[in-house]
C-alpha positions as CSV (number, residue, x, y, z in Angstrom):
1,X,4.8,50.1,-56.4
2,X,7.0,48.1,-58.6
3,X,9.3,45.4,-56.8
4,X,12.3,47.9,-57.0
5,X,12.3,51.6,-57.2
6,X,15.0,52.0,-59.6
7,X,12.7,50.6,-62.0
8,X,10.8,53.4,-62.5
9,X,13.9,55.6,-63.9
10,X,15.9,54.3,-67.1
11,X,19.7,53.5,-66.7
12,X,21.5,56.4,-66.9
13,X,22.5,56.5,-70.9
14,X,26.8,56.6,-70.0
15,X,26.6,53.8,-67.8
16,X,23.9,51.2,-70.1
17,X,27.0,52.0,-72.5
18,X,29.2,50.8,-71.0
19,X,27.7,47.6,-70.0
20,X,26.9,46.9,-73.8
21,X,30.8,47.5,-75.0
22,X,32.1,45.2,-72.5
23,X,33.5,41.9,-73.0
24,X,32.1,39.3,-72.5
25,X,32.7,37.8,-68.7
26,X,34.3,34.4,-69.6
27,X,37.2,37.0,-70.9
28,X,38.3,38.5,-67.9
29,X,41.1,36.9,-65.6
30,X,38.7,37.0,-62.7
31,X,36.4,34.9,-64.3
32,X,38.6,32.2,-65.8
33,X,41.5,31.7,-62.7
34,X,38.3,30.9,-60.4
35,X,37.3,28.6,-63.2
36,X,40.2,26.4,-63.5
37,X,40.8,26.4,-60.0
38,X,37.8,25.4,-59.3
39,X,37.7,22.4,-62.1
40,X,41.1,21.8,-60.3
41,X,39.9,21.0,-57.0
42,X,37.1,19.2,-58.8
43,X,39.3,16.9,-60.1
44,X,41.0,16.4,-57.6
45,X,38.0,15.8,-55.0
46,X,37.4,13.3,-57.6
47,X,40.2,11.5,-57.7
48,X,41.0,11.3,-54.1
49,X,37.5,9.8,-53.7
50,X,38.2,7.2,-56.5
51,X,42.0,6.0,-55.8
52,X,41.6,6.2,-52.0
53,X,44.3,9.0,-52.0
54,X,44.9,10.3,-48.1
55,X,43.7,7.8,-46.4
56,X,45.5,7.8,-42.8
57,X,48.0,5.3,-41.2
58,X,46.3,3.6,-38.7
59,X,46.4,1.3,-35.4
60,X,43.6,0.2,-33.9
61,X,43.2,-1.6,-30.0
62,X,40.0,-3.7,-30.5
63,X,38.7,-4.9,-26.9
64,X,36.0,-7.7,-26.3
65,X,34.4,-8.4,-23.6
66,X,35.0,-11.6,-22.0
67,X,32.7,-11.3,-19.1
68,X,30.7,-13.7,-18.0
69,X,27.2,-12.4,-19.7
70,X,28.8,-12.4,-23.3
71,X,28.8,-16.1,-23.2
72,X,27.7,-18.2,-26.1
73,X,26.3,-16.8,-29.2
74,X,27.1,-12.9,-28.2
75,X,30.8,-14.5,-27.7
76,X,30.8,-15.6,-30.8
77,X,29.4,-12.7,-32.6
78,X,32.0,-10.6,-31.1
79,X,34.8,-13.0,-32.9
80,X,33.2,-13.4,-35.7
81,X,33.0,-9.1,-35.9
82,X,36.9,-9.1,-35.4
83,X,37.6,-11.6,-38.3
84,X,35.2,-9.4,-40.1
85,X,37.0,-6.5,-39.4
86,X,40.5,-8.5,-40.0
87,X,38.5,-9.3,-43.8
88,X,38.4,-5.9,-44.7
89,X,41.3,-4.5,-43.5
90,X,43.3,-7.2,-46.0
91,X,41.8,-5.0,-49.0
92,X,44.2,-2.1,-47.9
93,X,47.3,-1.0,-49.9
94,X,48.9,-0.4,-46.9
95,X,46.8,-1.9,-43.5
96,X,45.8,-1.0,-40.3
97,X,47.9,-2.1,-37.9
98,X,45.9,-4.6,-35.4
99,X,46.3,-5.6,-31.5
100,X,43.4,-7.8,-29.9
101,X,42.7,-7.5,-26.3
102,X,40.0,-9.6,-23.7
103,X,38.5,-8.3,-21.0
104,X,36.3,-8.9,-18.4
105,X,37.5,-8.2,-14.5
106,X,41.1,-8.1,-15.8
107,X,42.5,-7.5,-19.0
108,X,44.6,-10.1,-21.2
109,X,46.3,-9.6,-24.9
110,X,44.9,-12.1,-27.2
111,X,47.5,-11.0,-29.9
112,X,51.2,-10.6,-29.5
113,X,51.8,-7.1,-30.8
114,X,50.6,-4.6,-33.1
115,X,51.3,-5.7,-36.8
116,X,49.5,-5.1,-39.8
117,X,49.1,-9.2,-41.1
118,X,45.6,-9.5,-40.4
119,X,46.7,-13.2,-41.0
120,X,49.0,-13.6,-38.2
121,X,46.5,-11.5,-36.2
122,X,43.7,-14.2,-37.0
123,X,46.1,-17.0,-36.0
124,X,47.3,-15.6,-32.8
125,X,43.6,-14.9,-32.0
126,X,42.6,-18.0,-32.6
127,X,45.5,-19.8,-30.8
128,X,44.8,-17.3,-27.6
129,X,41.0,-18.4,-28.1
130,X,41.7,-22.4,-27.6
131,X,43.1,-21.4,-24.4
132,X,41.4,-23.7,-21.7
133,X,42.0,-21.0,-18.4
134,X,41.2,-18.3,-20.3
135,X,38.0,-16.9,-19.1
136,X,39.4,-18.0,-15.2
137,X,42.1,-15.5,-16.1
138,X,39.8,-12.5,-17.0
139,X,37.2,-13.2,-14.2
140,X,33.8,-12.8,-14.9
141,X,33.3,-9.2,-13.9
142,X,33.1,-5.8,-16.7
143,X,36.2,-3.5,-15.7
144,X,35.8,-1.0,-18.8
145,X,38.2,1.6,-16.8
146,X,40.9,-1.3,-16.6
147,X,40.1,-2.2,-20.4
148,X,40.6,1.5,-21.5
149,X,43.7,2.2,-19.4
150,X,45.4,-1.2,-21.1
151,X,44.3,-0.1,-24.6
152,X,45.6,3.4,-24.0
153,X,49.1,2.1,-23.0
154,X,49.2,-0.7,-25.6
155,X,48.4,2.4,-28.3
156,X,50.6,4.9,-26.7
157,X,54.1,2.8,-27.7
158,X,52.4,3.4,-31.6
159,X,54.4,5.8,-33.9
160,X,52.6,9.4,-33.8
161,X,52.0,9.5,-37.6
162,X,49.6,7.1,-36.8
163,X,46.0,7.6,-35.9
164,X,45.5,5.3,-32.8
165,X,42.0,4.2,-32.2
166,X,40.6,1.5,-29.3
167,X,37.5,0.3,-29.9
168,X,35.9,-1.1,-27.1
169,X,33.0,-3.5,-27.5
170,X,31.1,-4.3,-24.1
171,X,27.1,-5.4,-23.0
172,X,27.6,-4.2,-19.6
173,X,27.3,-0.7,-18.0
174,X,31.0,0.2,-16.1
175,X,32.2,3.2,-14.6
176,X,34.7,4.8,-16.7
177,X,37.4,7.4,-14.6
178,X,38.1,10.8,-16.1
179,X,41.7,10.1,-15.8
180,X,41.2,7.3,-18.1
181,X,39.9,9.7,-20.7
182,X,42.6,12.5,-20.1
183,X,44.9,10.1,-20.5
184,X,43.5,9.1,-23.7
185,X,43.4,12.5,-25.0
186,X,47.1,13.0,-23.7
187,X,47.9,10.1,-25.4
188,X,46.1,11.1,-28.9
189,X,44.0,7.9,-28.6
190,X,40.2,8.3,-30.1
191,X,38.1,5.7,-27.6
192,X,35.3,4.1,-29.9
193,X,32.9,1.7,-28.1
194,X,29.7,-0.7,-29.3
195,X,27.4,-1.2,-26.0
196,X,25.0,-4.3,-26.8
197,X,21.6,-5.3,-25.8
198,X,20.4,-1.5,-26.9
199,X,21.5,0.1,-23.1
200,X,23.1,3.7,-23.2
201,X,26.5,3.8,-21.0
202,X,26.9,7.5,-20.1
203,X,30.4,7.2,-18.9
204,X,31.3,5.3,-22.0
205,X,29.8,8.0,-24.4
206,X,31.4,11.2,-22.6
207,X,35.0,8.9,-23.0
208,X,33.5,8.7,-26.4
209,X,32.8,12.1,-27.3
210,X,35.7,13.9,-25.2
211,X,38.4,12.1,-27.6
212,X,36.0,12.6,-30.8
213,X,35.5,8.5,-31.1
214,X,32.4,6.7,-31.8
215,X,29.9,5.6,-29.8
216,X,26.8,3.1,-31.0
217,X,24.3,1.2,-28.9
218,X,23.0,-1.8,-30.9
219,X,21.7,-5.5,-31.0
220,X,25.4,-8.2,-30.9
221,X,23.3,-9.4,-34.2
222,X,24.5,-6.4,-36.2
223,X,28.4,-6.4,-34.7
224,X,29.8,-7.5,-38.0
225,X,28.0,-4.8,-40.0
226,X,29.1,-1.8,-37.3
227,X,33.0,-3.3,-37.4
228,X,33.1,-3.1,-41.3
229,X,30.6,-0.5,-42.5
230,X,31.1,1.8,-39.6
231,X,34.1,1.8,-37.6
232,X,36.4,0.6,-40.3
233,X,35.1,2.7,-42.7
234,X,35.2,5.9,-40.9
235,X,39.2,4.8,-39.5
236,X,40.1,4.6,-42.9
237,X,38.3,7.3,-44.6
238,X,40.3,10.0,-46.5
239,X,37.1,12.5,-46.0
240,X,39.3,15.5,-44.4
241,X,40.6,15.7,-48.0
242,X,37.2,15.2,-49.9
243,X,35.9,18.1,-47.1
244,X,38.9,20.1,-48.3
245,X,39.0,20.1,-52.0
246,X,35.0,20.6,-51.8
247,X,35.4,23.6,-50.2
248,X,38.2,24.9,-51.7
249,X,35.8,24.6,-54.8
250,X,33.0,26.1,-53.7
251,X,35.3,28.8,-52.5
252,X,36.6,29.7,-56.2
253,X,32.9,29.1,-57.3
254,X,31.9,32.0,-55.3
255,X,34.8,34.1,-57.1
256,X,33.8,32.9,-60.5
257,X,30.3,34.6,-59.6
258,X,31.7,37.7,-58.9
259,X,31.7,39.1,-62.2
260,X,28.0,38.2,-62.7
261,X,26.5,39.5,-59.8
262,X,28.3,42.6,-60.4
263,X,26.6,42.9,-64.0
264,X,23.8,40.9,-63.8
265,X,22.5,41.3,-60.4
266,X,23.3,44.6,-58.8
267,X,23.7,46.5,-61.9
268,X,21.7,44.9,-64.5
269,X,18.8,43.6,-62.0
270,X,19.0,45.5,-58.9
271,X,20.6,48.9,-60.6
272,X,23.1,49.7,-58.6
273,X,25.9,52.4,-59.1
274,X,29.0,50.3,-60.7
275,X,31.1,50.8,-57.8
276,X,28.4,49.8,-55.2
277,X,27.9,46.8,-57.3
278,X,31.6,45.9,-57.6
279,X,32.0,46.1,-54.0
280,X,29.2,44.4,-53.0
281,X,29.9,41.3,-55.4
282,X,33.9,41.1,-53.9
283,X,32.4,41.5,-50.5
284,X,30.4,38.5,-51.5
285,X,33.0,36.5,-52.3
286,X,35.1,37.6,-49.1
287,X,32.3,37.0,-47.2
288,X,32.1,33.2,-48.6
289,X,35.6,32.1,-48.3
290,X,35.9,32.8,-45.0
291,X,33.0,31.5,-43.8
292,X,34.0,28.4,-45.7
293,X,37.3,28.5,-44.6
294,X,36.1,28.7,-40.7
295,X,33.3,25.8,-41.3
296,X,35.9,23.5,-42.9
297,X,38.8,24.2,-40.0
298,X,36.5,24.1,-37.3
299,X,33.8,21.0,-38.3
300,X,36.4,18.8,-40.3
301,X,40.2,19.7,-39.4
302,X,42.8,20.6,-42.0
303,X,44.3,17.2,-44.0
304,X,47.7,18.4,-44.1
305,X,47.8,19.6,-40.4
306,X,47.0,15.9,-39.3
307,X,44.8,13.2,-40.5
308,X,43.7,12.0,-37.3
């Protein structure tokens, strides 16, 4: 039997005639508005990736742990992520806005206030960090819950168009209270956290995961890289609108395709009745936008209905 059955009868004579006198597709209106649209939202998927546009307002809560196992080298790795973090966020038109906190059994500010001069947060740091009581005033314990509840009222006073993010860095395994977290999400603050040494804090990642953060486990060796190339990155990234004028594209891609799959495919190929073929190539199309439409809303959030 031959792959399909309409291939043993010849096209019916009226309708092979009509598919010869037609125009040809890159004519018709619903070829060529898909087309531009979609060279549209090419263009500008393009140029949002390329001039950075979108990118979200931000202030970030960064605390360190001050306890008394980060002593030394992993000390000084955290710093040295921090300055890192301070380094890139100086290449920004318009810059994160930046609050450094210490923590170990109680929590201190090791910067006056939020402000976006990574310079003056680098000299406050620095000043807080010659401070000869210091690590007396913090204890020597690991009170993540106390560290979280500070950073989630230091972020709360932050101006809503911003996205607030605290990202907690910590080589110690704490419990973490669910009010904490509720008040987190209540408060529209993402908790992000770094556990060192490789361990795997399950209170930490639920706070992590219930307000959509990040959570990493890694060596205090590669602190630096995770402040720049992952947290920093992905606070500052305008992806919602890359996501957005993707789809969108992909969307008017699947309309450009409905004029040949309703020749080509199901009438030319398959042999379907014209109608059957028209309807199945919009329902294609349909079927496609909103399935994108749902994927984009539900995986990514929409740009213009908040960046955060």
């Amino acid at each position: 039997m031959p792959p399909f059955p309409h291939a043993q009868c010849p096209m019916p004579h009226a309708q092979l005639k009509i598919m010869l006198s037609r125009r040809p597709l890159w004519l018709y209106p619903l070829f060529q508005i898909p087309s531009i649209l979609m060279a549209l939202c090419l263009l500008f998927a393009a140029l949002f990736l390329l001039l950075g546009l979108g990118r979200p307002q931000v202030a970030v809560a960064i605390a360190i742990d001050f306890s008394s196992s980060t002593s030394g080298t992993v000390r000084n790795q955290e710093i040295q992520a921090v300055s890192s973090y301070l380094g890139a966020n100086k290449a920004l038109e318009e810059q994160n806005q930046i609050r450094v906190f210490g923590f170990a059994s109680q929590v201190q500010a090791l910067t006056n206030s939020f402000t976006a001069d990574s310079q003056q947060v680098e000299g406050e740091l620095k000043q807080s960090l010659q401070a000869p009581n210091l690590e007396q005033q913090l204890g020597g314990g690991t009170n993540l819950n106390l560290a979280i509840q500070e950073g989630t009222a230091a972020l709360s006073g932050i101006e809503e168009k911003r996205c607030r993010e605290l990202l907690v860095v910590t080589d110690g395994i704490a419990d973490v209270n669910k009010s904490s977290i509720e008040e987190a999400i209540a408060r529209k603050v993402k908790i992000n956290a770094v556990v060192l040494g490789g361990k795997d804090s399950r209170d930490l990642r639920r706070a992590t995961d219930r307000t959509n953060g990040i959570y990493l486990s890694d060596e205090a060796s590669n602190l630096e890289a995770l402040f720049v190339d992952t947290f920093f990155t992905r606070f500052n990234s305008n992806r919602r609108w890359l996501i957005f004028w993707l789809g969108a594209a992909f969307i008017f891609f699947m309309w450009m395709l409905t004029l040949p799959f309703d020749r080509w495919l199901f009438q030319g190929l398959i042999g379907l009745d014209i109608t059957l073929a028209g309807q199945l190539a919009l329902g294609n199309a349909l079927f496609w936008t909103v399935l994108t439409a749902i994927v984009v809303w539900q995986l990514f959030g929409l740009p213009f209905a908040g960046m955060c």
